[in-house]
C-alpha positions as CSV (number, residue, x, y, z in Angstrom):
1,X,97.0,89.9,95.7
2,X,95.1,92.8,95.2
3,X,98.7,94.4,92.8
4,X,98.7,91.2,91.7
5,X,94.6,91.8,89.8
6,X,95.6,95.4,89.0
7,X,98.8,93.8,87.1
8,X,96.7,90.9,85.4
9,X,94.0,93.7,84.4
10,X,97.0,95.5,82.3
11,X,98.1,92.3,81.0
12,X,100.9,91.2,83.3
13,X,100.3,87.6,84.0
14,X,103.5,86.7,84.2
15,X,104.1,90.1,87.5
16,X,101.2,88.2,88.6
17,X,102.5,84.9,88.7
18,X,106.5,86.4,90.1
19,X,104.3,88.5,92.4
20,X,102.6,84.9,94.4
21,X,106.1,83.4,94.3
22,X,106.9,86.1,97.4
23,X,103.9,85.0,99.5
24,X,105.8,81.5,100.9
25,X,109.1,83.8,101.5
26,X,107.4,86.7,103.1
27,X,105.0,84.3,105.5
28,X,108.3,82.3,106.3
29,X,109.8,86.2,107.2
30,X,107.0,87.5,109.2
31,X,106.3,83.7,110.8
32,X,110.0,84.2,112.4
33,X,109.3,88.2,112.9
34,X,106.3,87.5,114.8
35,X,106.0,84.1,116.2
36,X,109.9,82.0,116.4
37,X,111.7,85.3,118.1
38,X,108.9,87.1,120.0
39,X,110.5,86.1,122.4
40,X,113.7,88.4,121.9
41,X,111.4,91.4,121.3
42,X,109.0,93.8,123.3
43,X,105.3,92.6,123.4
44,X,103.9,94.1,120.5
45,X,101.3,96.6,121.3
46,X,98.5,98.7,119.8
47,X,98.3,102.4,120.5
48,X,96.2,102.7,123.0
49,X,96.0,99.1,124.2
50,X,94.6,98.2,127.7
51,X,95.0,95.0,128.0
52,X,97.6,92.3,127.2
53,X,96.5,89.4,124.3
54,X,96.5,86.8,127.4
55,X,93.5,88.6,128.7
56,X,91.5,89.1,125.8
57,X,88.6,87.0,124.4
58,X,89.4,84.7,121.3
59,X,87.1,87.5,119.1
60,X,89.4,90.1,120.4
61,X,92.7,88.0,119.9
62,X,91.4,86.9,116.0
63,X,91.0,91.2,115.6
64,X,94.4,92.2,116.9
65,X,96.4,89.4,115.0
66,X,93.9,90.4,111.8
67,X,95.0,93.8,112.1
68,X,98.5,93.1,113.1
69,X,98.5,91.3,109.6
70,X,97.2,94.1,107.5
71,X,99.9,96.5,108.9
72,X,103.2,95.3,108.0
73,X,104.6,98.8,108.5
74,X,103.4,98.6,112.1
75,X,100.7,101.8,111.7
76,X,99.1,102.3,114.9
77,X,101.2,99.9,116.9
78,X,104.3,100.7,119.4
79,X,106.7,99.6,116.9
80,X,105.8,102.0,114.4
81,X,108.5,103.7,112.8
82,X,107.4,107.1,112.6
83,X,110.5,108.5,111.7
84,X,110.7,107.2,108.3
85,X,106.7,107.3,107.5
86,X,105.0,110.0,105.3
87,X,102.6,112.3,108.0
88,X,99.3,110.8,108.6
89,X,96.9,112.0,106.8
90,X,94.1,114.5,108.8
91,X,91.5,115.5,106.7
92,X,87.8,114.1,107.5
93,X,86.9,110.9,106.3
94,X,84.7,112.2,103.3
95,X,87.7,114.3,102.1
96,X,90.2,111.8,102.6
97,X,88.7,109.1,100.4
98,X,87.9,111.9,97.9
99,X,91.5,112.6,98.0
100,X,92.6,109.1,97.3
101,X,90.2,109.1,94.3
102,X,92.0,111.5,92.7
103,X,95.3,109.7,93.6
104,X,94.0,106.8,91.9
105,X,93.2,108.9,89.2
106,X,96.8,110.3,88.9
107,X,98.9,106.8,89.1
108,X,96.2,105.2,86.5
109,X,97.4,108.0,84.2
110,X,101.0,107.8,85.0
111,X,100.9,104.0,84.8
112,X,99.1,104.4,81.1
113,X,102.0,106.3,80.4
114,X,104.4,103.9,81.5
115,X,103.3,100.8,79.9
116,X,103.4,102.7,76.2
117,X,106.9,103.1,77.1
118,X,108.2,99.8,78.6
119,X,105.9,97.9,75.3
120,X,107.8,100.4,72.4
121,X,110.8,99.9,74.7
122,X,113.3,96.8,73.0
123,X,115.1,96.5,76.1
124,X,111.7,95.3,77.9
125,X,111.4,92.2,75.5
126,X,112.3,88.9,75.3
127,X,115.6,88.3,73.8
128,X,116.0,92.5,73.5
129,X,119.5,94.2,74.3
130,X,120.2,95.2,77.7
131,X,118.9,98.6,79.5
132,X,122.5,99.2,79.6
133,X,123.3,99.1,76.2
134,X,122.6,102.1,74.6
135,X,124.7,105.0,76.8
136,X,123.9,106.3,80.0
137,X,120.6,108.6,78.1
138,X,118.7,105.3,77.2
139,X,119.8,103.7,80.7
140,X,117.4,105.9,82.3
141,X,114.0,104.3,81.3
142,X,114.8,102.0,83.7
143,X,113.3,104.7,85.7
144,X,109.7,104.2,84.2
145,X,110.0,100.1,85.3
146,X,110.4,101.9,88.8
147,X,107.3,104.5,88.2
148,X,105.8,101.5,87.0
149,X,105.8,100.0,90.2
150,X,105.4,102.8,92.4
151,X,101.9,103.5,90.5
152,X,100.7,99.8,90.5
153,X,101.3,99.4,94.9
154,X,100.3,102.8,95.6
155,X,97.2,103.0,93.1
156,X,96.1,99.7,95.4
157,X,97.0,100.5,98.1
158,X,95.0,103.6,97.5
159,X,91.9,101.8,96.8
160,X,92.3,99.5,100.4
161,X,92.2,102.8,101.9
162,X,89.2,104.3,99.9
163,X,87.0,100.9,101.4
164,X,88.7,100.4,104.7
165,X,88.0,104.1,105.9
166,X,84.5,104.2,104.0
167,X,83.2,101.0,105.8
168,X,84.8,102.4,109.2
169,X,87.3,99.8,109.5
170,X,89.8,102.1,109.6
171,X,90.6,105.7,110.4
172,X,92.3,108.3,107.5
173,X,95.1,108.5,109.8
174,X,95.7,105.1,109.2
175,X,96.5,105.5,106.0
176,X,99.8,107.3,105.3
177,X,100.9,107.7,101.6
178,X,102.8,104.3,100.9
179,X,106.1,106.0,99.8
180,X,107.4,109.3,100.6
181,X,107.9,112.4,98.8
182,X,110.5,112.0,95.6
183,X,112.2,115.0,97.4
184,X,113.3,113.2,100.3
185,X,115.2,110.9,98.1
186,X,119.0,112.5,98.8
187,X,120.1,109.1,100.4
188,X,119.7,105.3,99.3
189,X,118.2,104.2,102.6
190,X,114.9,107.1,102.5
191,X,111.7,107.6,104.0
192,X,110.8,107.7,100.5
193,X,110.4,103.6,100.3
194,X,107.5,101.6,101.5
195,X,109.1,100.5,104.6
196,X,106.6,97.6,104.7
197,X,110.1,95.0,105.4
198,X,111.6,97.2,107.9
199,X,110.3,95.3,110.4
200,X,110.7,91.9,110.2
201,X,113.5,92.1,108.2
202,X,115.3,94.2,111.3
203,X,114.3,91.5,114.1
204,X,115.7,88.6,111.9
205,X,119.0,90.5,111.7
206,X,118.8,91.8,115.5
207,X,118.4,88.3,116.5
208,X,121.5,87.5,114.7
209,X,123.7,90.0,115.9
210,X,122.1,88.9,119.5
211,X,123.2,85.6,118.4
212,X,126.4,85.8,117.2
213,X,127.0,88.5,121.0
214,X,128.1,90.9,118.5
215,X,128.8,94.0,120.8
216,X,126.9,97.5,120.1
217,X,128.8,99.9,118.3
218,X,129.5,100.4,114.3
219,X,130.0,96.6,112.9
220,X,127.0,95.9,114.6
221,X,125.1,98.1,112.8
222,X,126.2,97.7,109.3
223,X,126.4,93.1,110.4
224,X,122.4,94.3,110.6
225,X,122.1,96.4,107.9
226,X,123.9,93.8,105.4
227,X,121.9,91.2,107.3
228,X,118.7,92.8,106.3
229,X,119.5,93.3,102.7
230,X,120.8,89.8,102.4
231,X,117.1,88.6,103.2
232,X,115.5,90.7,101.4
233,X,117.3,89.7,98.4
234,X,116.0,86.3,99.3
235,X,113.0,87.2,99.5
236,X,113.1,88.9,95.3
237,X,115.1,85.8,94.6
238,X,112.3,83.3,95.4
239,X,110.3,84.9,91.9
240,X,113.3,84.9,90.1
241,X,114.4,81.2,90.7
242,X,110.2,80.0,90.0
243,X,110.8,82.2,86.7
244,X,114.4,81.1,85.4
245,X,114.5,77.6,87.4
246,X,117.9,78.2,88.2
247,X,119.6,80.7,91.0
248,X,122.7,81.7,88.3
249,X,120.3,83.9,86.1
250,X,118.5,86.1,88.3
251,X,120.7,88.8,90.0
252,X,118.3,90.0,93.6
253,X,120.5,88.5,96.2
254,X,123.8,90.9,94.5
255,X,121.6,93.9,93.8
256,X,120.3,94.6,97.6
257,X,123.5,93.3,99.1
258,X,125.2,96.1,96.9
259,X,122.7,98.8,98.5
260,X,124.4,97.7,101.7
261,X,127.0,98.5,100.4
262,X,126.2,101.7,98.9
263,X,124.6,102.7,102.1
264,X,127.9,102.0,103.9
265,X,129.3,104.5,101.4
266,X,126.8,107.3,101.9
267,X,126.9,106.8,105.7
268,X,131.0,107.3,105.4
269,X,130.6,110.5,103.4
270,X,127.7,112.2,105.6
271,X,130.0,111.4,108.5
272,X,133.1,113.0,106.5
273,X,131.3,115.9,105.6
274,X,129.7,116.7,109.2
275,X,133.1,115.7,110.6
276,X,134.5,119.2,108.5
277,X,131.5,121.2,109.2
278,X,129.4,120.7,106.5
279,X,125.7,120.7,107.3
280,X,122.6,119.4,105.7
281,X,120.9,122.3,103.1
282,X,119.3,122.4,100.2
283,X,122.2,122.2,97.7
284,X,123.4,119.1,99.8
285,X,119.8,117.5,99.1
286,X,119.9,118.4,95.5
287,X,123.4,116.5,95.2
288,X,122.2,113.7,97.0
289,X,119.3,113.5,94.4
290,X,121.2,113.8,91.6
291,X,123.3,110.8,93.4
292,X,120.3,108.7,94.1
293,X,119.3,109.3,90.4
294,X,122.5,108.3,89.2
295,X,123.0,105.6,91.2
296,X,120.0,103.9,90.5
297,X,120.1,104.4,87.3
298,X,123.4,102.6,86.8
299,X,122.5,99.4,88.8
300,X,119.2,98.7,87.9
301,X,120.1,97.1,85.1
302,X,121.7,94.9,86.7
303,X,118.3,93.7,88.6
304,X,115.7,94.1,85.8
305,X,117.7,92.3,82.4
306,X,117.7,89.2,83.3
307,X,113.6,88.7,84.2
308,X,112.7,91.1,81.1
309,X,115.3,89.4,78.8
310,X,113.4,86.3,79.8
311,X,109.8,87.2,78.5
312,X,108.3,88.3,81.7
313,X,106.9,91.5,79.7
314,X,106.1,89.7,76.7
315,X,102.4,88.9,78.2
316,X,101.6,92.4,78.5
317,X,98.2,93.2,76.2
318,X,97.8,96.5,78.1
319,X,95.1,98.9,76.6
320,X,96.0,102.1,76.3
321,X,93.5,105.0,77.5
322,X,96.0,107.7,76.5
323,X,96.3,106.0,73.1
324,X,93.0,105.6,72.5
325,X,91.9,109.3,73.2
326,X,94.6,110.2,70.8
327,X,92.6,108.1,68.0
328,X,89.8,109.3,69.0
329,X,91.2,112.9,68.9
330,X,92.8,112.4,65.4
């Protein structure tokens, strides 16, 4: 909700009204994650827990679910994924939160920039011509939709840390950046996304692989990993059917089955090249950025048309800082 005030503060009223369209989908997600198939799961644990939930008092239950809640990604619980989290954050609490001011400061700016893009942009508008339609040069500002969004959950997400560790809520370690570094981005399926899904959407589709007594081995993992990304485009889906009333126009549910997909294809090329000797270096990182880049950049489109195409940038009225200095300036 918070995204949802920075977005309506720019001018996006109609992000802010696709944005509350996820809430049913995602409390239906984490209402199967955490309460339909706890029973096909470990307990879930705090770090450091003593005691199980049947022996605490109802104060002490209402505090573990509350923070259970506010940490989708699992931070500071058993299940957290560590591997594919940025490092926690150890600087003092005085310096961290002056660090996430500055952070702030950094994705307002970027976000400024962004905006004067995406509203001098045609493809962004109602009725405009696709992001597609212009040669691969003009197909990467779908890019700065991405940056976009990266600054608008990151810059809150920011500013929830900032309160949370000044009122001693919560400790800076806590707070891990809410994507990883752009360099990590070789492969589809990085450490570089929020990873604030992973969780429930991996227990829905272990329970279905459980179901179905899929044994473990290779299709088990990729039945999971198209399972996932099946339900996640679901999940994006819900917005675009409350914006196009009608499930033909919006296009979530085929653009994160076809990063299964894509996965599948990275995953059968990694395995190729290690199976000749081929290890992991820096040029191999470099090429997978340069893939990642690419690839993104040629299915995006695909995703974003039909919602922009639509209106749901034509309610923007953002205010430019940038601009305005520039006046100023001239």
């Amino acid at each position: 909700m918070a995204a949802d005030q920075m977005h309506d503060t720019m001018g996006f009223s109609s992000s802010r009204f696709l944005s509350y369209t996820h809430i049913p989908t995602l409390f239906i997600l984490t209402t199967t994650d955490y309460i339909l198939l706890r029973h096909h799961q470990p307990e879930l644990r705090k770090i450091g827990q003593k005691k199980s939930t049947s022996d605490m008092t109802t104060i002490e239950q209402v505090a573990w679910a509350a923070s259970l809640l506010a940490t989708p990604r699992g931070i500071g619980w058993t299940h957290e994924p560590t591997a594919h989290l940025p490092a926690q954050p150890t600087a003092s609490r005085r310096k961290f939160i002056a660090f996430q001011f500055l952070w702030i400061i950094f994705y307002g700016i970027l976000f400024d920039i962004t905006l004067i893009h995406i509203q001098g942009n045609p493809c962004f508008s109602k009725g405009g011509p696709s992001l597609a339609a212009f040669g691969w040069w003009w197909r990467t500002t779908v890019w700065v939709n991405i940056v976009s969004l990266y600054c608008t959950l990151s810059g809150v997400y920011a500013s929830a840390s900032i309160v949370s560790v000044a009122i001693g809520l919560y400790e800076p370690k806590d707070w891990c950046h809410l994507f990883g570094s752009p360099l990590d981005a070789y492969t589809s399926d990085s450490r570089v996304w929020h990873q604030a899904l992973r969780k429930s959407l991996t227990s829905n589709s272990n329970f279905l692989a459980s179901a179905f007594n899929l044994p473990r081995g290779t299709f088990a993992t990729y039945f999971k990993l198209f399972t996932s990304f099946f339900i996640s485009g679901l999940i994006h889906a819900a917005p675009d059917y409350i914006f196009h009333q009608n499930f033909s126009n919006g296009k979530a549910v085929q653009f994160f089955v076809l990063q299964a997909v894509v996965i599948t294809f990275e995953d059968t090329v990694i395995a190729i090249a290690s199976g000749l000797g081929y290890k992991e270096s820096k040029s191999f990182k470099l090429i997978g950025l340069i893939w990642v880049f690419a690839w993104f950049t040629f299915c995006m489109p695909m995703y974003l048309d039909p919602t922009m195409h639509a209106g749901m940038m034509d309610e923007a009225n953002h205010v430019s800082l940038i601009q305005g200095l520039i006046r100023v300036a001239t």
